[in-house]
C-alpha positions as a Markdown table, in Angstrom:
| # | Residue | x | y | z |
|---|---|---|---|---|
| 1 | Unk | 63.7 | -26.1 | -33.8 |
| 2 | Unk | 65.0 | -22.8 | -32.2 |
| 3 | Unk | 64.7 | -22.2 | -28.5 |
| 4 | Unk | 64.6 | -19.0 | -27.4 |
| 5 | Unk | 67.5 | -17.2 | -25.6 |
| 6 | Unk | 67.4 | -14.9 | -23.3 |
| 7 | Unk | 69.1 | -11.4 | -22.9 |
| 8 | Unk | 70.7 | -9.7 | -19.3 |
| 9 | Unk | 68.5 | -13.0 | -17.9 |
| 10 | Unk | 65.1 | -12.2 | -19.2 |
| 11 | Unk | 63.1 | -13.0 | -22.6 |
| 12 | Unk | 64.5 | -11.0 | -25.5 |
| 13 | Unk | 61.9 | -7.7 | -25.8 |
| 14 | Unk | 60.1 | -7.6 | -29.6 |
| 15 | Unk | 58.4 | -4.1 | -30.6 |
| 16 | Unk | 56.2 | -3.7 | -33.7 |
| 17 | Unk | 55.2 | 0.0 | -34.1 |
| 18 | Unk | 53.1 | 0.3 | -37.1 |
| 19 | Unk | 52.3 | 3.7 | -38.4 |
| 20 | Unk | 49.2 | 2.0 | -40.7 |
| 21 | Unk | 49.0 | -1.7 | -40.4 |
| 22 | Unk | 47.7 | -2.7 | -43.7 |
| 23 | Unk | 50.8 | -1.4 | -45.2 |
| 24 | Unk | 53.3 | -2.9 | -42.2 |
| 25 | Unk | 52.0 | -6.5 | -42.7 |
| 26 | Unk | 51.1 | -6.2 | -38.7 |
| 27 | Unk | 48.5 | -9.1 | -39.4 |
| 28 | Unk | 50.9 | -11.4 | -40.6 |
| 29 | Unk | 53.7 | -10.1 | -37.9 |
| 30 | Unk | 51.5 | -11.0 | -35.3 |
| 31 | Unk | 50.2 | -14.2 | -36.8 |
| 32 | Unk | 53.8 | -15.4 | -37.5 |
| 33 | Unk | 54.7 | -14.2 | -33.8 |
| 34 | Unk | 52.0 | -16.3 | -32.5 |
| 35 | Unk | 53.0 | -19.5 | -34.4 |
| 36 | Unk | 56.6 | -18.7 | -32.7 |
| 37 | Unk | 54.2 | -18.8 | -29.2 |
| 38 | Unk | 52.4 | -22.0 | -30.1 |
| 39 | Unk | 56.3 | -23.3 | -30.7 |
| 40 | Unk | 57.2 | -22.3 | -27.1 |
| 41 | Unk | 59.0 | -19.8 | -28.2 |
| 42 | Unk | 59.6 | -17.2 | -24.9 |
| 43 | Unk | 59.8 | -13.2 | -25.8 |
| 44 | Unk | 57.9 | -10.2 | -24.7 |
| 45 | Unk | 55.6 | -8.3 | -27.4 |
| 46 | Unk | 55.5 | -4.5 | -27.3 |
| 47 | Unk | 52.7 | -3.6 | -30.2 |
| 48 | Unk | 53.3 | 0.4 | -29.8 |
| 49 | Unk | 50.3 | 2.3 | -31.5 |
| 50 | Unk | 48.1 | 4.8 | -31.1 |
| 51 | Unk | 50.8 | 6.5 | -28.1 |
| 52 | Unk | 52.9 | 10.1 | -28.8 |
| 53 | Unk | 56.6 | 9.7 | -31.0 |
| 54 | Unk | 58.5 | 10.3 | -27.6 |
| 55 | Unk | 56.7 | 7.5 | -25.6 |
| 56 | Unk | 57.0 | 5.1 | -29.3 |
| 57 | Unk | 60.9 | 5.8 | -29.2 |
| 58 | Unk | 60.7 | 5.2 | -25.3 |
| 59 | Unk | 59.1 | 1.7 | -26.0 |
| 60 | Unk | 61.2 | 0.6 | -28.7 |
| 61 | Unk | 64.8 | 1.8 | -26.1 |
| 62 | Unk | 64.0 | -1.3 | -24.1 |
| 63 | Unk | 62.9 | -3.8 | -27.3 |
| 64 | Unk | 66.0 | -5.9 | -28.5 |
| 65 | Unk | 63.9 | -6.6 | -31.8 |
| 66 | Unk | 62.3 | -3.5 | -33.7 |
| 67 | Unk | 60.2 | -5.1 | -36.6 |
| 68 | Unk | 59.4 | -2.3 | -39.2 |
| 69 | Unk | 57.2 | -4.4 | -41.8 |
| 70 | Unk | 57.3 | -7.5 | -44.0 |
| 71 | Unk | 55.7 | -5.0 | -47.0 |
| 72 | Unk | 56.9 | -2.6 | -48.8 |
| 73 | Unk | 60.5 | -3.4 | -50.1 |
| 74 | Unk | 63.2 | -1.3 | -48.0 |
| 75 | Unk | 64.3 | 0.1 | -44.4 |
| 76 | Unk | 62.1 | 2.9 | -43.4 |
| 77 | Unk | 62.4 | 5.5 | -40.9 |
| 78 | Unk | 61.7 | 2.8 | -37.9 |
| 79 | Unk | 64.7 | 0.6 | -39.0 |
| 80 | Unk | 67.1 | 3.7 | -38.6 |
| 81 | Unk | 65.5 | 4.9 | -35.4 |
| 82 | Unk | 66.2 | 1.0 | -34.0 |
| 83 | Unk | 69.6 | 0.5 | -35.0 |
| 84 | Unk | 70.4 | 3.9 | -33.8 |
| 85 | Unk | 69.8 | 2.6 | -30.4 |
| 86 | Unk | 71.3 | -0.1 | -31.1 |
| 87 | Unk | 68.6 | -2.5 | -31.5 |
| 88 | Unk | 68.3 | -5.4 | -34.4 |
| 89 | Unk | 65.5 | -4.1 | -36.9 |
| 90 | Unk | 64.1 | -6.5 | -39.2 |
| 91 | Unk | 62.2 | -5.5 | -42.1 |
| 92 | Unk | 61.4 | -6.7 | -46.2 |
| 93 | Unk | 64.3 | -5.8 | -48.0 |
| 94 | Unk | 63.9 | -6.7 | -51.7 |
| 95 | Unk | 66.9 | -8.0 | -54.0 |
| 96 | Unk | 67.3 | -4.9 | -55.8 |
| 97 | Unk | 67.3 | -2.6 | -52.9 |
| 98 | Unk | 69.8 | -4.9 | -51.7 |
| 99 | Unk | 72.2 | -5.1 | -54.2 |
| 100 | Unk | 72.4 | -1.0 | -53.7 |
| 101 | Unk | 73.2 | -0.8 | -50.5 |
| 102 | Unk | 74.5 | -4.6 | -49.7 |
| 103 | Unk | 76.0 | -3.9 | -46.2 |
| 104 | Unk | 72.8 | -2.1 | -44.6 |
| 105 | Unk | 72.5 | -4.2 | -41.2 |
| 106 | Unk | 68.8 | -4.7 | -41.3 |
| 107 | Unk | 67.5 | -8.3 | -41.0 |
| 108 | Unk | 65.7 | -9.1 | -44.2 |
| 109 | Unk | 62.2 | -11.0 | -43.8 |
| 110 | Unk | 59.0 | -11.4 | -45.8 |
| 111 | Unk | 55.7 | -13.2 | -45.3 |
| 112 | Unk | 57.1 | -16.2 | -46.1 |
| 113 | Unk | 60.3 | -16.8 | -44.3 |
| 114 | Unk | 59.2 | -14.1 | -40.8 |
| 115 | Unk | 58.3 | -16.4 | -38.8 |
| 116 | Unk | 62.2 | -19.1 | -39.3 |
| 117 | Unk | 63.7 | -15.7 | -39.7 |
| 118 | Unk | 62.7 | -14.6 | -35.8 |
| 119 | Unk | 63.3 | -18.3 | -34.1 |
| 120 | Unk | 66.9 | -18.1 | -35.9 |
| 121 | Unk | 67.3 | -14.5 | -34.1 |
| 122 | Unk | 65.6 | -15.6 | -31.0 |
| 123 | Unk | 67.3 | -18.4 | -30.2 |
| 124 | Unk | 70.9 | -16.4 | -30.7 |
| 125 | Unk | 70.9 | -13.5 | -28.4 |
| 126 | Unk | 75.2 | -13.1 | -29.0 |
| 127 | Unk | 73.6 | -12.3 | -32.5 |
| 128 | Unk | 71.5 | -10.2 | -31.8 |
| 129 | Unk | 74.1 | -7.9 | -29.4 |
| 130 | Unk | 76.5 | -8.3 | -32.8 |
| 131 | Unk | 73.8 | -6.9 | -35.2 |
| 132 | Unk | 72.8 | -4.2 | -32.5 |
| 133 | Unk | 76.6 | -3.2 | -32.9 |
| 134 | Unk | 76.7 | -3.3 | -36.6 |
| 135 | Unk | 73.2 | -1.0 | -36.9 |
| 136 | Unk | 74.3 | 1.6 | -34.5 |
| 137 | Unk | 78.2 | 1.6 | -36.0 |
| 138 | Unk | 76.1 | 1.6 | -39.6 |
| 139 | Unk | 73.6 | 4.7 | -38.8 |
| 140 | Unk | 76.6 | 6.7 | -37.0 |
| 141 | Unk | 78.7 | 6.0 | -40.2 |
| 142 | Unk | 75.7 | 7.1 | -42.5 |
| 143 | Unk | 72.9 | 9.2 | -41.0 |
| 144 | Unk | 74.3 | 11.3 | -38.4 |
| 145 | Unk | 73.0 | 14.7 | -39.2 |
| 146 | Unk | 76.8 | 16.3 | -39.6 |
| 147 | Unk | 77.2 | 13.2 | -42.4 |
| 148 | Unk | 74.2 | 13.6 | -44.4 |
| 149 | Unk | 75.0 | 17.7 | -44.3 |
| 150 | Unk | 78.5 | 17.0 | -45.6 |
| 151 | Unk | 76.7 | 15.1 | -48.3 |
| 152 | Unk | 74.0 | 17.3 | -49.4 |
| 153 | Unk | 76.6 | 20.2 | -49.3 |
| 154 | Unk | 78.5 | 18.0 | -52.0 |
| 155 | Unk | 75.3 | 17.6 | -53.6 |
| 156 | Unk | 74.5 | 20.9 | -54.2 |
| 157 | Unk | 77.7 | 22.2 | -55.0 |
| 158 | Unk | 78.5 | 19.7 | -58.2 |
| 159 | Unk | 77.2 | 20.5 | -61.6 |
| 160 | Unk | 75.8 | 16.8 | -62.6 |
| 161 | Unk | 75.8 | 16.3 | -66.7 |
| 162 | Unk | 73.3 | 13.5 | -66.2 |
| 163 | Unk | 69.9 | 12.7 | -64.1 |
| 164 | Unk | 70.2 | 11.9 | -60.5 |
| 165 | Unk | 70.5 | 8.2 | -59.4 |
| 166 | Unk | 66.8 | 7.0 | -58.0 |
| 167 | Unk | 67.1 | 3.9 | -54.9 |
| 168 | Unk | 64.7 | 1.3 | -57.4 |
| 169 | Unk | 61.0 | 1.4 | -57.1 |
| 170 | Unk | 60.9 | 4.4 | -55.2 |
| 171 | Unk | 59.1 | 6.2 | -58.0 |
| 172 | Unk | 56.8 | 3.4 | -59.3 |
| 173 | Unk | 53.8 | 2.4 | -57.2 |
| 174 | Unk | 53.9 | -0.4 | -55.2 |
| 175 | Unk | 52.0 | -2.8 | -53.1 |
| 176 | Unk | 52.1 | -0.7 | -49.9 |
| 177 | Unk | 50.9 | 2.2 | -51.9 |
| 178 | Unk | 47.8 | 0.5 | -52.6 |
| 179 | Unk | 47.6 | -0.9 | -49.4 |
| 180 | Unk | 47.3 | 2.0 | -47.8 |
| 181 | Unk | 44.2 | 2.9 | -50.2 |
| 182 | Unk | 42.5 | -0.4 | -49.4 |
| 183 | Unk | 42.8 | 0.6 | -45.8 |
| 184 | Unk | 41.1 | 3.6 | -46.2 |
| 185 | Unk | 38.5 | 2.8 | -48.0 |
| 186 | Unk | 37.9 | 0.2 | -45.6 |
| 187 | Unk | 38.3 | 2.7 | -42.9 |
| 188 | Unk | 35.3 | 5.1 | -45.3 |
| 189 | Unk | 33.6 | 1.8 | -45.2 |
| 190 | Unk | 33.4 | 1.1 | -41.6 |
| 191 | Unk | 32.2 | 4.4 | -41.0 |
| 192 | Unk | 29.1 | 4.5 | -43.4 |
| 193 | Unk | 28.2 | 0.9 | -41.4 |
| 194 | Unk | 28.5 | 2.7 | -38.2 |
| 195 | Unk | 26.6 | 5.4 | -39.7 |
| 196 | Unk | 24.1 | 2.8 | -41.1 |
| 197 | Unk | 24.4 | 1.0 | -38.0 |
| 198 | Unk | 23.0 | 4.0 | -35.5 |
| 199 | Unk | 20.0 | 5.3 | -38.1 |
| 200 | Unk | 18.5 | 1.5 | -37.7 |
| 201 | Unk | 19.0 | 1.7 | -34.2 |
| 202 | Unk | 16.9 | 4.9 | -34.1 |
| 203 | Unk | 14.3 | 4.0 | -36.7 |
| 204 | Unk | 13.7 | 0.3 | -34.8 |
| 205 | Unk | 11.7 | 1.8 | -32.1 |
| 206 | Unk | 9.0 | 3.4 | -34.6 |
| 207 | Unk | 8.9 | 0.3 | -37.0 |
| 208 | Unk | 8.6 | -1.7 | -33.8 |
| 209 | Unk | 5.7 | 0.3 | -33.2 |
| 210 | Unk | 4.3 | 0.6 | -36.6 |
| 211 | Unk | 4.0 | -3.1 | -37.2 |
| 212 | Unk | 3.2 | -4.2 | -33.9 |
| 213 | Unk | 0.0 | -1.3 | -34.5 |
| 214 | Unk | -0.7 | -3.3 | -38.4 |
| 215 | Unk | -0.9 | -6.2 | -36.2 |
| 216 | Unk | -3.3 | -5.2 | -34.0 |
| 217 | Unk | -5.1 | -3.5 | -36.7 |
| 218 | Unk | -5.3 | -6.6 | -38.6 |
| 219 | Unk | -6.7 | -8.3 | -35.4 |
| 220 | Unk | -9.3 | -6.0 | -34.8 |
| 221 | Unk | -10.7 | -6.8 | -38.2 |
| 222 | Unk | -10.8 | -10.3 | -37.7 |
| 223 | Unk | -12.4 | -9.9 | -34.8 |
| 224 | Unk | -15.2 | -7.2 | -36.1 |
| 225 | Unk | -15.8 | -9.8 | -39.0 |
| 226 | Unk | -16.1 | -12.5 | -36.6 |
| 227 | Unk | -19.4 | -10.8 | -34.6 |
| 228 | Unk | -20.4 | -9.3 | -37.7 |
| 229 | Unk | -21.1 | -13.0 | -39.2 |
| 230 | Unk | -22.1 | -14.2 | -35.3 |
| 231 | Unk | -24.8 | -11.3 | -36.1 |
| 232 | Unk | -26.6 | -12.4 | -39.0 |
């Protein structure tokens, strides 16, 4: 099995920095991340949530590993933010997606194969300096705001006789479209049992005192019936 490397001397630096968890997969990233553990795998996990976008872009600076997700079905955001700084992103990538933009350097992993996927990168760190090349050389190529003007300027200026090419799936729904309305309704959910939770909570005293006054009622008739048959 893989052994970890390490990079500049120390255990290579994983970040996970999910914006909504149930459509990252960040139950099955950090499941798979601690079978790697269990393995003896040696890295550093930075799970960055819940902090301001500066201090998130901060955090993922000194990762070697950005993991996006192992849902949906293409690089997001994250991904380009990581391999802008020169930093091996891994995220699902599905076939299709692929096959439109083959040479995107993103390191492709689902549920199924995340967990081989990161001991193959762990154990490689040359690899994962050569990807973090490839991902910055890739976003400078393709994203740098003076491209993508240049390409929207072309855009707008040609008179297109047929409809617009569409990246596959990104009209249809899909699985992290739902996801994310499973999580909030769990989220809605959690809150009514809260809600639930604290009107017990304040009602318990007054049953507590209601039955425990039944009970004494119901003793004190026992009792009067008692002397009343001692009586005659």
């Amino acid at each position: 099995a893989p052994v970890a490397g390490t990079v500049a001397g120390r255990p290579p630096v994983v970040a996970h920095a999910p914006s909504r968890r149930a459509t990252k997969g960040t139950d099955m990233i950090l499941a798979g991340l601690e079978e790697l553990r269990a393995r003896g795998v040696a890295f550093e996990l930075d799970l960055v949530e819940g902090v301001p976008y500066a201090e998130a872009l901060a955090r993922m600076a000194r990762a070697d590993v950005v993991i996006e997700k192992l849902l949906g079905g293409d690089a997001g955001m994250t991904s380009l933010e990581a391999m802008a700084m020169g930093k091996v992103a891994v995220a699902r990538i599905r076939p299709e997606v692929r096959a439109h933009a083959p040479d995107v350097p993103v390191v492709d992993a689902d549920p199924t194969t995340f967990v081989d996927v990161m001991a193959d990168l762990l154990a490689a760190p040359e690899r994962l300096a050569s990807l973090g090349t490839r991902g910055r050389e890739h976003v400078t190529r393709h994203h740098a705001p003076a491209v993508v003007a240049e390409r929207l300027v072309g855009l707008y200026r040609v008179r297109r006789p047929h409809a617009p090419v569409v990246p596959p799936g990104w009209t249809a729904p899909d699985i992290a479209t739902r996801l994310h309305d499973a999580e909030r309704r769990v989220a809605e959910l959690e809150a009514e049992n809260r809600r639930l939770r604290r009107r017990l909570a304040a009602a318990r005293p007054d049953l507590l005192a209601r039955t425990l006054a039944r009970r004494a009622a119901a003793r004190g008739a026992r009792l009067r019936g008692r002397l009343r048959g001692r009586g005659d």
